[in-house]
py3Dmol code that shows the C-alpha trace and the ligand (Angstrom):
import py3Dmol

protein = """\
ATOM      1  CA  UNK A   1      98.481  64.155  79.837  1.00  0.00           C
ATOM      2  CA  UNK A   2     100.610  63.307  82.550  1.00  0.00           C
ATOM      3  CA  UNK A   3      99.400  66.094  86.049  1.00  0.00           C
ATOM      4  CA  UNK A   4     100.522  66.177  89.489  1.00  0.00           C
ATOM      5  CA  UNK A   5      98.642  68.428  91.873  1.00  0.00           C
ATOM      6  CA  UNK A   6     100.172  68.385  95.260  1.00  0.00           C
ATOM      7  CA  UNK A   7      97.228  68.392  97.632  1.00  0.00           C
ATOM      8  CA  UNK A   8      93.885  68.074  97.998  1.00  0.00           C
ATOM      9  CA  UNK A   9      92.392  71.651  96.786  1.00  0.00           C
ATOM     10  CA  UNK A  10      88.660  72.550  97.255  1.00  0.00           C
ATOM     11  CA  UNK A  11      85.986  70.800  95.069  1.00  0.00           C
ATOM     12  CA  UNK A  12      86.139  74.180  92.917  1.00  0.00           C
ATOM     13  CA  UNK A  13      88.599  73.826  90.602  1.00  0.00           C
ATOM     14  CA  UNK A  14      89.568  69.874  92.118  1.00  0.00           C
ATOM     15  CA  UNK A  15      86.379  68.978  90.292  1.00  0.00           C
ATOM     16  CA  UNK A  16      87.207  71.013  86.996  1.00  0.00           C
ATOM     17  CA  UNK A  17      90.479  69.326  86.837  1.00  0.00           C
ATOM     18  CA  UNK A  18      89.857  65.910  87.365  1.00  0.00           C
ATOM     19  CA  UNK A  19      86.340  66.421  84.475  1.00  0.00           C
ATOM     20  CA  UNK A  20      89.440  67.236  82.253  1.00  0.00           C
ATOM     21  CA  UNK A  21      91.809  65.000  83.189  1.00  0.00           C
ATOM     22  CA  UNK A  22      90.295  62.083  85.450  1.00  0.00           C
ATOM     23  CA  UNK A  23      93.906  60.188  86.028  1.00  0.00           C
ATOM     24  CA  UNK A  24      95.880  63.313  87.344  1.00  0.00           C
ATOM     25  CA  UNK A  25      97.958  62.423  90.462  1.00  0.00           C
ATOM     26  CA  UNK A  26      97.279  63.849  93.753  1.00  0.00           C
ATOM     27  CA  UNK A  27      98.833  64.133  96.595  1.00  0.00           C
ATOM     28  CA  UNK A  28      96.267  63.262  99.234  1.00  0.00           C
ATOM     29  CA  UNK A  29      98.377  63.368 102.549  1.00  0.00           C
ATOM     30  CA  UNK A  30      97.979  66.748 104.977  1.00  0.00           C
ATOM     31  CA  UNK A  31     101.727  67.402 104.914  1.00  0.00           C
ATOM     32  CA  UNK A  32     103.232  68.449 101.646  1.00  0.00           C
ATOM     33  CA  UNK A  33     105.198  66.014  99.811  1.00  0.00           C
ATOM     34  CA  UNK A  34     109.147  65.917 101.464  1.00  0.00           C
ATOM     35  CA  UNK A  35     111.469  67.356  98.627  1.00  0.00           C
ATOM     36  CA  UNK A  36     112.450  63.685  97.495  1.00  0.00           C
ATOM     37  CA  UNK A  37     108.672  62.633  97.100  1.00  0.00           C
ATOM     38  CA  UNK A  38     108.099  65.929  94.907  1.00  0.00           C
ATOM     39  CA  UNK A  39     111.214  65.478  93.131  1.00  0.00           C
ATOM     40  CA  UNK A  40     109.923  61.684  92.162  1.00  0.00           C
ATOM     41  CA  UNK A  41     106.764  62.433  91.472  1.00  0.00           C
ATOM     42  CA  UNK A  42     106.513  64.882  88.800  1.00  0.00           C
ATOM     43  CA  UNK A  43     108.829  62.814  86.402  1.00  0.00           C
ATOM     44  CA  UNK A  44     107.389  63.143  82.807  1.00  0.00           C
ATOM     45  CA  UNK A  45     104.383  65.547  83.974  1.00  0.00           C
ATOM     46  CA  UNK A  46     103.142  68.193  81.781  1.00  0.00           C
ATOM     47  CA  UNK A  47     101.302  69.933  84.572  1.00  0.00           C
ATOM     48  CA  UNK A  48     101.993  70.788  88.053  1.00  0.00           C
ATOM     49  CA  UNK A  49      99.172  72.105  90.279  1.00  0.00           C
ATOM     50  CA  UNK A  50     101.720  73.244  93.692  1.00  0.00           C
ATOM     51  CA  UNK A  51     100.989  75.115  96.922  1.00  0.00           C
ATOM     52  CA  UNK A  52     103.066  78.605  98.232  1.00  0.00           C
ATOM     53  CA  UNK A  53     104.245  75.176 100.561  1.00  0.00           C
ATOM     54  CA  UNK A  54     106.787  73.684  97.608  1.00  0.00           C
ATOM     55  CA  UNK A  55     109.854  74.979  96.197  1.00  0.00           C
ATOM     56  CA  UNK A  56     109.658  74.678  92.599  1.00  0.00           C
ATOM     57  CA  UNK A  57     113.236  75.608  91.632  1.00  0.00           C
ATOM     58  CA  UNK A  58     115.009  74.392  88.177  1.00  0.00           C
ATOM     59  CA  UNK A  59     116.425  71.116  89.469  1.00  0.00           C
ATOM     60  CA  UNK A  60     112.367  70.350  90.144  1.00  0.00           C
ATOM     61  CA  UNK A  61     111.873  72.207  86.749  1.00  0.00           C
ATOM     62  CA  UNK A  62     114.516  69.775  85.113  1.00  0.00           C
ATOM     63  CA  UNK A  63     113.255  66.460  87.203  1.00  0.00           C
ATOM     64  CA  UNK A  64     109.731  66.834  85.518  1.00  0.00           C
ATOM     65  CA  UNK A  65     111.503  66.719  81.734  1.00  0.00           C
ATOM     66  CA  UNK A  66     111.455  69.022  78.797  1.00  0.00           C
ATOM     67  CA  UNK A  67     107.464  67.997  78.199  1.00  0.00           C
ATOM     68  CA  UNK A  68     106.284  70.243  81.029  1.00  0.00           C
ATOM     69  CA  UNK A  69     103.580  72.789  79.894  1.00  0.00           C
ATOM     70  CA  UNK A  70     102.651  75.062  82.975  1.00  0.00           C
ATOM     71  CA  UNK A  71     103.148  75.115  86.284  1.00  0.00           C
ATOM     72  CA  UNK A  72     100.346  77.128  88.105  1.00  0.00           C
ATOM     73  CA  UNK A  73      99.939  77.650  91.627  1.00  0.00           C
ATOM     74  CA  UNK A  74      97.304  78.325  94.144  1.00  0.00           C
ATOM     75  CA  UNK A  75      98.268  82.045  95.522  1.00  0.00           C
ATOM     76  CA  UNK A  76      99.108  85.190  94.205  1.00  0.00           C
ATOM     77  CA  UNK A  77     102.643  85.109  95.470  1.00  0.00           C
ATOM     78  CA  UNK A  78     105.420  83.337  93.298  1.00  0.00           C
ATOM     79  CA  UNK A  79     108.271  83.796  95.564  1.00  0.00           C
ATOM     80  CA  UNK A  80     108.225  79.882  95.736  1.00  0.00           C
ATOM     81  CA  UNK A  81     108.872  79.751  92.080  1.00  0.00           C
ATOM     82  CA  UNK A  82     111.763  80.241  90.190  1.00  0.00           C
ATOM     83  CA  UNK A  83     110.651  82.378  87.526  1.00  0.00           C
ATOM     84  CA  UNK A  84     113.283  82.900  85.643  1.00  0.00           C
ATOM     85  CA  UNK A  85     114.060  79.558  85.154  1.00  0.00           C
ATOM     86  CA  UNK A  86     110.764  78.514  84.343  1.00  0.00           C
ATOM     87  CA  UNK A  87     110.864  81.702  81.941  1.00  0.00           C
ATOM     88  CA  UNK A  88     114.138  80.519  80.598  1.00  0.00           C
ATOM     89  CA  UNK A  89     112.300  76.848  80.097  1.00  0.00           C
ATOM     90  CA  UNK A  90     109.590  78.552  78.035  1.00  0.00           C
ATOM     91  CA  UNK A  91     107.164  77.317  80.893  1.00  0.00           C
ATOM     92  CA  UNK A  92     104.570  79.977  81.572  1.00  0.00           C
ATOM     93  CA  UNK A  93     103.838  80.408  85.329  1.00  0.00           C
ATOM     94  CA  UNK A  94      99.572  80.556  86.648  1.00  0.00           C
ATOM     95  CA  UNK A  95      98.677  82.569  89.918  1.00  0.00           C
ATOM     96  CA  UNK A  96      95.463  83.634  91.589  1.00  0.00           C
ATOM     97  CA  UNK A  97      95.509  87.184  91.677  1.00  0.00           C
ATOM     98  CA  UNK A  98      92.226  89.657  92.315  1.00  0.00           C
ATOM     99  CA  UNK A  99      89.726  86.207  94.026  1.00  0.00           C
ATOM    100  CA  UNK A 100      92.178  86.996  97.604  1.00  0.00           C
ATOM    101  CA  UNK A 101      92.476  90.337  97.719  1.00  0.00           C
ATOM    102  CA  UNK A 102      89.596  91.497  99.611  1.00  0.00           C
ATOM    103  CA  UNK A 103      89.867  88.610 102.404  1.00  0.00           C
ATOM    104  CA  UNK A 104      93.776  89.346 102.783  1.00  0.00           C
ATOM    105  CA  UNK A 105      92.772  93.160 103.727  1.00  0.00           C
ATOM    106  CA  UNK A 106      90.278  91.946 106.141  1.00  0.00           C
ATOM    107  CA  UNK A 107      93.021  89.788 107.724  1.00  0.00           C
ATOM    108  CA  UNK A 108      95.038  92.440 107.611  1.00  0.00           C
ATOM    109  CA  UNK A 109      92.362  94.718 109.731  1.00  0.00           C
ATOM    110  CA  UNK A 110      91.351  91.972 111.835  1.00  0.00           C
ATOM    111  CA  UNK A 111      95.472  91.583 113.262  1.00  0.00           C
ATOM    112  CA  UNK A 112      95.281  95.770 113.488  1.00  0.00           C
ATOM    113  CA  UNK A 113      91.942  95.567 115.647  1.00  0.00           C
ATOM    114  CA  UNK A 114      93.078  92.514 117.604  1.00  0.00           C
ATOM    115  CA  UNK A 115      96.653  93.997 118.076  1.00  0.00           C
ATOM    116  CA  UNK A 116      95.451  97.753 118.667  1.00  0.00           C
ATOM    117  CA  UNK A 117      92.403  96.639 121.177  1.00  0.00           C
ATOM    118  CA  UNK A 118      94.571  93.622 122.702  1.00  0.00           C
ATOM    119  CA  UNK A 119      91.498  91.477 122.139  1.00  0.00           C
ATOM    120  CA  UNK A 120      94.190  88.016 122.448  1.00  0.00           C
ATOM    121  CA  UNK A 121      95.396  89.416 125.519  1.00  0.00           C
ATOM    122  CA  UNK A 122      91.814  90.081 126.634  1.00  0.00           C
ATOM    123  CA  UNK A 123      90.666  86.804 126.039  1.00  0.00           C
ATOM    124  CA  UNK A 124      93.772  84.870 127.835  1.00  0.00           C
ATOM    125  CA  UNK A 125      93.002  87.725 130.919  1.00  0.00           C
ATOM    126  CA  UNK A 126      89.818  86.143 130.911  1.00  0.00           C
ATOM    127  CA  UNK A 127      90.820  82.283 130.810  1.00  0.00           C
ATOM    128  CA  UNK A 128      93.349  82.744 132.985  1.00  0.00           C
ATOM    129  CA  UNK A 129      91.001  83.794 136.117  1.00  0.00           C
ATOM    130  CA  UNK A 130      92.419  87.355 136.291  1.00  0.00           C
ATOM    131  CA  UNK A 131      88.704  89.020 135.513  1.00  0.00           C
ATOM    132  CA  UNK A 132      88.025  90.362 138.867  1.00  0.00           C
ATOM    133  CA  UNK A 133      86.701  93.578 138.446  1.00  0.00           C
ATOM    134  CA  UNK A 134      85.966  96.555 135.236  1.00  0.00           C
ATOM    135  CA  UNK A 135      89.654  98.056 135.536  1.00  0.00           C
ATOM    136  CA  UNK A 136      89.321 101.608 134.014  1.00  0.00           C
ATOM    137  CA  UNK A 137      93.187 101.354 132.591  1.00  0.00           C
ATOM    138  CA  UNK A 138      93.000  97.331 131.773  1.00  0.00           C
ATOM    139  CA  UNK A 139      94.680  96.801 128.471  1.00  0.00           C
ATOM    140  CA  UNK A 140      94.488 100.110 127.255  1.00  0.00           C
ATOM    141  CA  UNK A 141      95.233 100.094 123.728  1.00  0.00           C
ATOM    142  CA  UNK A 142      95.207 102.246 120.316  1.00  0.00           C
ATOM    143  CA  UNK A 143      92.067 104.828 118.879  1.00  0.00           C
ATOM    144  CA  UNK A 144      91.332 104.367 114.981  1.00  0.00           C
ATOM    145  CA  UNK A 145      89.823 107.825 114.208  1.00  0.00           C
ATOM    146  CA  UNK A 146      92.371 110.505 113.119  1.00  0.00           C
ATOM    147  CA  UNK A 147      95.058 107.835 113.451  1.00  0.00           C
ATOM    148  CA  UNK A 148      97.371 107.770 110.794  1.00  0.00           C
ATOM    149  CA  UNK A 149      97.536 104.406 108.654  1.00  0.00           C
ATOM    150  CA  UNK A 150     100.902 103.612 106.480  1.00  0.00           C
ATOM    151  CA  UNK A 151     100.811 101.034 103.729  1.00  0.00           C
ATOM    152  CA  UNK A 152     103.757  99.516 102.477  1.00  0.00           C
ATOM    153  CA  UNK A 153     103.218  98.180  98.834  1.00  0.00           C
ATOM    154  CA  UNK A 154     100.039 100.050  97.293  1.00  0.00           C
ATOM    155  CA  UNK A 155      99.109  97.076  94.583  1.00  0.00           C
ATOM    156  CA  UNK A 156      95.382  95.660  95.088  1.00  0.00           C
ATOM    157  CA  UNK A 157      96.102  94.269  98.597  1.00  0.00           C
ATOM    158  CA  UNK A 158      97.383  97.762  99.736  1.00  0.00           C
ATOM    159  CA  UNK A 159      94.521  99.626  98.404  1.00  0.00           C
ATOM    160  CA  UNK A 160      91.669  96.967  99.540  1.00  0.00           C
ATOM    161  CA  UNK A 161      93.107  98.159 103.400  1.00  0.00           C
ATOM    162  CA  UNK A 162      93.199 101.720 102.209  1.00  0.00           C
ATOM    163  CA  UNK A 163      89.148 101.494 100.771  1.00  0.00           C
ATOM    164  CA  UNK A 164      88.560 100.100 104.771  1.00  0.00           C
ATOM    165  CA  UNK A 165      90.576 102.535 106.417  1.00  0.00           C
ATOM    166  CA  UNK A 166      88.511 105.125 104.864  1.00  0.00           C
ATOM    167  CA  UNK A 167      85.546 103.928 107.135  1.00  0.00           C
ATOM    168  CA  UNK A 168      87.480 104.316 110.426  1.00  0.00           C
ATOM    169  CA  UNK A 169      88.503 107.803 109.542  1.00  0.00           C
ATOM    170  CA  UNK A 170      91.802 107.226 109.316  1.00  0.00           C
ATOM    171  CA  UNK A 171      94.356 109.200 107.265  1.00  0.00           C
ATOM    172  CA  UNK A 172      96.208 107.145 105.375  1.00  0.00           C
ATOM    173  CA  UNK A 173      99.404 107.119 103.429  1.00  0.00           C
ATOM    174  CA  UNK A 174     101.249 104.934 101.235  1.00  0.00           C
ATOM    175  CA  UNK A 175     104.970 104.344 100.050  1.00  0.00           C
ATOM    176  CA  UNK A 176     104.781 102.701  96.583  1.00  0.00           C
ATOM    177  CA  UNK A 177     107.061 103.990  93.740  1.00  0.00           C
ATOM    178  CA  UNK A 178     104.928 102.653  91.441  1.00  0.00           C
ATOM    179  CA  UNK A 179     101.439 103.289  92.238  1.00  0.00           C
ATOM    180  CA  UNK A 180      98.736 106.255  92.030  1.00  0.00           C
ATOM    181  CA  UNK A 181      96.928 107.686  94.917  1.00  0.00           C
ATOM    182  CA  UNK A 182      93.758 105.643  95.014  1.00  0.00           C
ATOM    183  CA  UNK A 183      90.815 105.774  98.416  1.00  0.00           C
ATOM    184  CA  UNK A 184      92.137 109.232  99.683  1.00  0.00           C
ATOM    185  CA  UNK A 185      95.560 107.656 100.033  1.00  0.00           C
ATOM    186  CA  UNK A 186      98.700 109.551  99.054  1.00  0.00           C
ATOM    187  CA  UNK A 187     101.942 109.049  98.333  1.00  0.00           C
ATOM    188  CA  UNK A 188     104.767 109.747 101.312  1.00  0.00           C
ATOM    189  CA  UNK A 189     108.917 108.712 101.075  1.00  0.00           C
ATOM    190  CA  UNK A 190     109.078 105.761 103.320  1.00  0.00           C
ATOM    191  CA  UNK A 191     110.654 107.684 105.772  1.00  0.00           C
ATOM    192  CA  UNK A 192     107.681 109.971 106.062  1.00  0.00           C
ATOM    193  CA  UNK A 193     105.662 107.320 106.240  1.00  0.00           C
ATOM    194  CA  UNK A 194     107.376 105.611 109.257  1.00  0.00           C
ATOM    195  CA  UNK A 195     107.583 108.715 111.360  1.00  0.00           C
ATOM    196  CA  UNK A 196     104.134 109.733 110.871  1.00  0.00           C
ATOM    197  CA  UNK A 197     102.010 106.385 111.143  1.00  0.00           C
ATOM    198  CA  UNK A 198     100.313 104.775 113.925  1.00  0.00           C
ATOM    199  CA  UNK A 199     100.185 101.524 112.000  1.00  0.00           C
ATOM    200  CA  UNK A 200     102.251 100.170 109.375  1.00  0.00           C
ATOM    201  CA  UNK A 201     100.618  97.227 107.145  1.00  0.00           C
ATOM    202  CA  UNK A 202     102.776  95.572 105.407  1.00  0.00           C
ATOM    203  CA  UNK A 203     101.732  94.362 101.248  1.00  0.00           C
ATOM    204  CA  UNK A 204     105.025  94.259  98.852  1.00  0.00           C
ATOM    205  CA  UNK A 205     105.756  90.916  97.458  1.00  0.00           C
ATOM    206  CA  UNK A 206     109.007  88.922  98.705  1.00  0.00           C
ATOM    207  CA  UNK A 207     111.548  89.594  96.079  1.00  0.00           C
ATOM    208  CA  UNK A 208     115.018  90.563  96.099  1.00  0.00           C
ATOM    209  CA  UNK A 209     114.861  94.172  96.898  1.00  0.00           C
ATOM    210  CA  UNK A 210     111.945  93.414  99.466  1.00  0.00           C
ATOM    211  CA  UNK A 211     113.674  90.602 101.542  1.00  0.00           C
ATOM    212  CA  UNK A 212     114.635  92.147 105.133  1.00  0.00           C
ATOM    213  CA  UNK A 213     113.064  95.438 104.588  1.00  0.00           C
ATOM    214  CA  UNK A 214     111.682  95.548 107.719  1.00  0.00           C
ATOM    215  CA  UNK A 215     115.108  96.060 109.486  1.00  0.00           C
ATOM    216  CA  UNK A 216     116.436  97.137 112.716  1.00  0.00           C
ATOM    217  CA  UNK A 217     116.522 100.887 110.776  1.00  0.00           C
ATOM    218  CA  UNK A 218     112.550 100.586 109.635  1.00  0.00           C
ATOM    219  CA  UNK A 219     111.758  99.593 113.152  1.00  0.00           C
ATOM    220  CA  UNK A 220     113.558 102.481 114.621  1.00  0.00           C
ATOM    221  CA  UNK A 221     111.807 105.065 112.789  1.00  0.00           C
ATOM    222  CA  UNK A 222     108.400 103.679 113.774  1.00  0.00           C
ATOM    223  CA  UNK A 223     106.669 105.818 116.862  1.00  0.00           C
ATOM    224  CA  UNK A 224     107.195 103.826 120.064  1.00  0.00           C
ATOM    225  CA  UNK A 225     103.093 103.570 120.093  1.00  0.00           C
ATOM    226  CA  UNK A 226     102.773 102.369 116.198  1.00  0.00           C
ATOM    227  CA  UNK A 227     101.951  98.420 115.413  1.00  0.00           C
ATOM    228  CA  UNK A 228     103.137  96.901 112.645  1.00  0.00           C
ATOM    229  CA  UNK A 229     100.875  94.271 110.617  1.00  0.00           C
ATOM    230  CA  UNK A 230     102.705  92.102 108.248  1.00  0.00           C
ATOM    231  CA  UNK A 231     100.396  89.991 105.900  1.00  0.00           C
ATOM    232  CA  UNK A 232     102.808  89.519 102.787  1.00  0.00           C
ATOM    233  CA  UNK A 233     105.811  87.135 103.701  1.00  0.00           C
ATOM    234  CA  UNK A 234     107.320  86.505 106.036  1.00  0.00           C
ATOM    235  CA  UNK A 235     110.885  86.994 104.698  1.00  0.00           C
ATOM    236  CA  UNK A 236     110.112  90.809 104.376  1.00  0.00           C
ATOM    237  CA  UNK A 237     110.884  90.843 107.840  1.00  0.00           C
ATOM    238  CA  UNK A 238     114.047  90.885 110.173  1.00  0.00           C
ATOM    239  CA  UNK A 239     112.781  88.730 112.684  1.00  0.00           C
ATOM    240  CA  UNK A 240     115.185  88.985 115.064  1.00  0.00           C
ATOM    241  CA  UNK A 241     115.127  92.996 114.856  1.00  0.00           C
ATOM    242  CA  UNK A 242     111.303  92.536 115.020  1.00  0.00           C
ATOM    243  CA  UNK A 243     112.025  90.864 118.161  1.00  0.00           C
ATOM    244  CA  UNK A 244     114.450  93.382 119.754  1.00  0.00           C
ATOM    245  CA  UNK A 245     112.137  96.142 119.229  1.00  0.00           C
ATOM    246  CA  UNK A 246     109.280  94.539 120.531  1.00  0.00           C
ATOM    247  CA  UNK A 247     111.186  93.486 123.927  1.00  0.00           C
ATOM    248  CA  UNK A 248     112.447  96.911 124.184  1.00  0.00           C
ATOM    249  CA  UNK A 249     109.025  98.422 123.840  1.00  0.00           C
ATOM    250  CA  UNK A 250     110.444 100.825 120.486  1.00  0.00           C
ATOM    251  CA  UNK A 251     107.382 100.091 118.843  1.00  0.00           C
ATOM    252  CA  UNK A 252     104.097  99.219 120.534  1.00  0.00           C
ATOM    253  CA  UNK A 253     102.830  95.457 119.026  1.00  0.00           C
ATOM    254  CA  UNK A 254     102.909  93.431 116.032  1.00  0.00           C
ATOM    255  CA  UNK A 255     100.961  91.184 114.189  1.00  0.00           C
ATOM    256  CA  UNK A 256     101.993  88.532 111.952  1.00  0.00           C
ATOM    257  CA  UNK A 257     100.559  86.529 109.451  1.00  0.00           C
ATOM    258  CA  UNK A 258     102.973  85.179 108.019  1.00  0.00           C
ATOM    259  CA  UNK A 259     106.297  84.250 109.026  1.00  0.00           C
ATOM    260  CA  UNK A 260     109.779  83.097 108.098  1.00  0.00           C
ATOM    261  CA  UNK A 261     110.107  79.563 108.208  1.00  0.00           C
ATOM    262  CA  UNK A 262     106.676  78.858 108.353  1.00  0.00           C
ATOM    263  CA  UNK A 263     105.427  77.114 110.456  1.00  0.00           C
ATOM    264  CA  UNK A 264     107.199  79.318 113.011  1.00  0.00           C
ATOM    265  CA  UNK A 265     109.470  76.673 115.183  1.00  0.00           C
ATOM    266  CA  UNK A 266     107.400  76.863 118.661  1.00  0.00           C
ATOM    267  CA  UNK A 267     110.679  77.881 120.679  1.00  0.00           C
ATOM    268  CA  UNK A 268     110.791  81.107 118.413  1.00  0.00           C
ATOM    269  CA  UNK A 269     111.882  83.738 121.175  1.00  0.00           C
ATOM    270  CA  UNK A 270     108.717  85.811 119.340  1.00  0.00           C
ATOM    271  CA  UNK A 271     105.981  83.368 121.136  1.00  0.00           C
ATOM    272  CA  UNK A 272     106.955  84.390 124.142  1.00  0.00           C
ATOM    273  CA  UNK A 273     106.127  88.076 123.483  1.00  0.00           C
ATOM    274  CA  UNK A 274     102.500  89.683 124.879  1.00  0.00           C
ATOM    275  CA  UNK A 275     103.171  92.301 122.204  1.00  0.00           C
ATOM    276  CA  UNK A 276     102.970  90.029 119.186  1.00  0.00           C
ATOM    277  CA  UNK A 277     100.772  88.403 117.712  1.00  0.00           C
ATOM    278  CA  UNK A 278     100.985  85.403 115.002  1.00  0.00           C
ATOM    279  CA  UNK A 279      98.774  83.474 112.993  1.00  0.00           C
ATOM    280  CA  UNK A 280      99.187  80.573 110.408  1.00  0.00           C
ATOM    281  CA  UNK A 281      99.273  82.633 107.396  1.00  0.00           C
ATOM    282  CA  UNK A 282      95.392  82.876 106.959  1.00  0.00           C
ATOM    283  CA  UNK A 283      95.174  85.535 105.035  1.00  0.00           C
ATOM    284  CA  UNK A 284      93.208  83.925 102.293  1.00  0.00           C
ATOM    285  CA  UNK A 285      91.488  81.215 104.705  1.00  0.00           C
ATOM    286  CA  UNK A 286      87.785  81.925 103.744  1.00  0.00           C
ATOM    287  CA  UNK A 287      85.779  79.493 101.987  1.00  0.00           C
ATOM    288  CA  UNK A 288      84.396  81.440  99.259  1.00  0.00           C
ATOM    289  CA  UNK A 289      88.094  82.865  98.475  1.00  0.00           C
ATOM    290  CA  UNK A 290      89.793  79.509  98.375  1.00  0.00           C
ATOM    291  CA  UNK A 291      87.192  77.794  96.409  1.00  0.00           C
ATOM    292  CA  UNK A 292      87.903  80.485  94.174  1.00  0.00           C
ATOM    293  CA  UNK A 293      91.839  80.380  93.951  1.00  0.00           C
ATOM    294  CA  UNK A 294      91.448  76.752  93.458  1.00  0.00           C
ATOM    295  CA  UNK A 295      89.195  77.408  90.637  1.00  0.00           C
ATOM    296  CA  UNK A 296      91.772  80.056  89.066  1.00  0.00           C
ATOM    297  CA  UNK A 297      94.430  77.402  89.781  1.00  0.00           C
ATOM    298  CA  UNK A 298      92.827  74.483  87.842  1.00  0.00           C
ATOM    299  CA  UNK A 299      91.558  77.123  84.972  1.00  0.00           C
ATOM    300  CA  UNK A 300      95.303  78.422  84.557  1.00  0.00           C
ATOM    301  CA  UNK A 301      96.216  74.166  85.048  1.00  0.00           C
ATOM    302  CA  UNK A 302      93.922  73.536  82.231  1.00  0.00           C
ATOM    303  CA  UNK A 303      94.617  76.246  79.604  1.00  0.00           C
ATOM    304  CA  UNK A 304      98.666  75.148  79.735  1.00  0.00           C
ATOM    305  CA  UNK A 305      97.753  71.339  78.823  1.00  0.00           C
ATOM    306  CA  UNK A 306      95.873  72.777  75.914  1.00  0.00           C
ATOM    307  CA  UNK A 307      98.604  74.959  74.610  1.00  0.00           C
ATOM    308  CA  UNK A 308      96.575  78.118  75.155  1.00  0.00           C
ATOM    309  CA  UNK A 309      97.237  81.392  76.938  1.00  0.00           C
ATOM    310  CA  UNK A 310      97.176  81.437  81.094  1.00  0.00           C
ATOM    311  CA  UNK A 311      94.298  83.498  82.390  1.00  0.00           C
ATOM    312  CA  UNK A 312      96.702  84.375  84.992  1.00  0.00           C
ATOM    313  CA  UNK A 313     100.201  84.548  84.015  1.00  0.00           C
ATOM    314  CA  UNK A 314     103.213  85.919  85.950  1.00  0.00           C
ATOM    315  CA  UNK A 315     105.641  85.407  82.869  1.00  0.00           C
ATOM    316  CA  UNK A 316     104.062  86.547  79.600  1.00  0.00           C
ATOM    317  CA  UNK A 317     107.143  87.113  78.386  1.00  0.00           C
ATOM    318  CA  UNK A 318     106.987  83.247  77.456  1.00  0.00           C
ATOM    319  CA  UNK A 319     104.711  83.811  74.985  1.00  0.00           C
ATOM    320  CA  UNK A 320     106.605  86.420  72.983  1.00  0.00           C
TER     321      UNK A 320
END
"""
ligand_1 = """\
5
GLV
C 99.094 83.620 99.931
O 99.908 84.034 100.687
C 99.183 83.739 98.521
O 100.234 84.154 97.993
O 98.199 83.395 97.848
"""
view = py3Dmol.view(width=600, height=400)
view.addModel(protein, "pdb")
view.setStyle({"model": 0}, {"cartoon": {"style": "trace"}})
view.addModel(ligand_1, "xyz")
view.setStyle({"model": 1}, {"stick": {}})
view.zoomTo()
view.show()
């Protein structure tokens, strides 16, 4: 079996792969392969182990040849994927759903506490030399009890914040179409939802309907002292609108995750922002949860080589 896995994942499921197939090709470099060197190297494979980092479209589908089994990647999103074509291919799709849920809602409460108490302004207050005295209105920010918490997208991300918010005494409410009330969450219109909540967390996938949601209209219906946490994709979000309402103070901070491109180009007119905050999509970036995705990666890997059904599958329709 021909397998190219296009980085170096943790030992977890690196290890289980390799004990299976010891000749796979990996791509050992930091940066992801360029489009060319992806392109060339998974001609004839009947595996591909990829990162959220590669585009895996049908010309890459078509470059690796009729032979290949499963392509399974390491994250729960697929927006990198061309489903349908792989679908169309009869090429079933692994992700690594459930093993990053729990550390993606902490991220998603540490950018609300950090954004809320200013704790990244604090600390560059502090480097900076300006500590010169206890300041009874220095970087006031937001309370958590009684404050009202709005999730966007109420799948197993959503809910994970929901079961946290529950221990700040917050009230919390949700706009999901498709979910139940779960964690004393209910259900609101989004509009609702935008007009009443202090915070707005962000957890629909990137599709189609999702793209740009956040919008110069979402924005405007936040409260000017709401923050809005976004640790889904980056695309969900009007950046430039993001900006504009940031500048003019309309809503109160944000905090980012991820972003669209990512990395975020350093002259991005959002760096230069007090009122928003951005980190290198590290919403899964614990040890124990990575070793584990990896490990769901190489098991879903595996069980397409063999011919037998993905653990994790996004397209089971491939098996009908
Ligand atoms: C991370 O963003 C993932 O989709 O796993």
């Amino acid at each position: 079996m021909k397998i190219f896995i296009t980085r170096i994942i943790p030992d977890r499921g690196l290890v289980l792969v390799k004990e299976h197939y010891p000749t796979c090709d990996i791509w050992s470099a930091d940066m992801p392969p360029s489009r060319e060197e992806l392109l060339q190297r998974v001609r004839g494979v009947d595996g591909l182990l990829c990162l959220l980092t590669e585009k895996i479209d049908a010309e890459l589908m078509d470059a690796a040849g009729p032979q290949l089994k499963v392509i399974s990647s390491m994250s729960v999103g697929v927006d990198h994927i061309d489903v349908a074509a792989a679908t169309a291919r009869g090429i079933p799709i692994g992700n690594t759903p459930g093993v990053l849920t729990d550390a993606t809602a902490d991220m998603a409460f540490a950018l609300l506490f950090a954004s809320a108490r200013r704790v990244v302004e604090g600390e560059k207050y502090v480097r900076d030399g300006k500590w010169e005295t206890w300041n009874p209105k220095l970087l006031l920010g937001a309370d958590f009890v009684g404050a009202t918490l709005g999730i966007v997208g109420f799948g197993r991300i959503g809910q994970a914040v929901a079961k946290r918010a529950q221990g700040f005494d917050m009230r919390v409410i949700y706009y999901d179409p498709t979910a139940q009330p779960a964690f004393d969450a209910q259900p609101a219109d989004l509009e609702t939802l935008l007009r009443e909540s202090d915070f707005v967390s962000i957890h629909v996938p990137l599709t189609e309907k999702t793209r740009r949601m956040v919008n110069a209209e979402f924005l405007a219906q936040m409260k000017s002292n709401s923050i809005l946490v976004n640790t889904s994709r980056g695309g969900v979000v009007d950046q430039a609108a993001l900006y504009d309402a940031l500048k003019a103070k309309k809503i109160f901070a944000a905090a980012l995750d991820v972003t669209d491109p990512e990395p975020l180009p350093t002259d991005n007119p959002l760096l230069e922002l007090e009122n928003c905050l951005i980190v290198p999509h590290l919403g899964s970036a614990s040890q124990h949860t990575r070793d584990m995705m990896s490990l769901l990666a190489a098991e879903n890997l595996i069980a397409g080589l063999k011919g037998e059904r993905l653990p994790n599958c996004v397209n089971p329709e491939v098996y009908k």
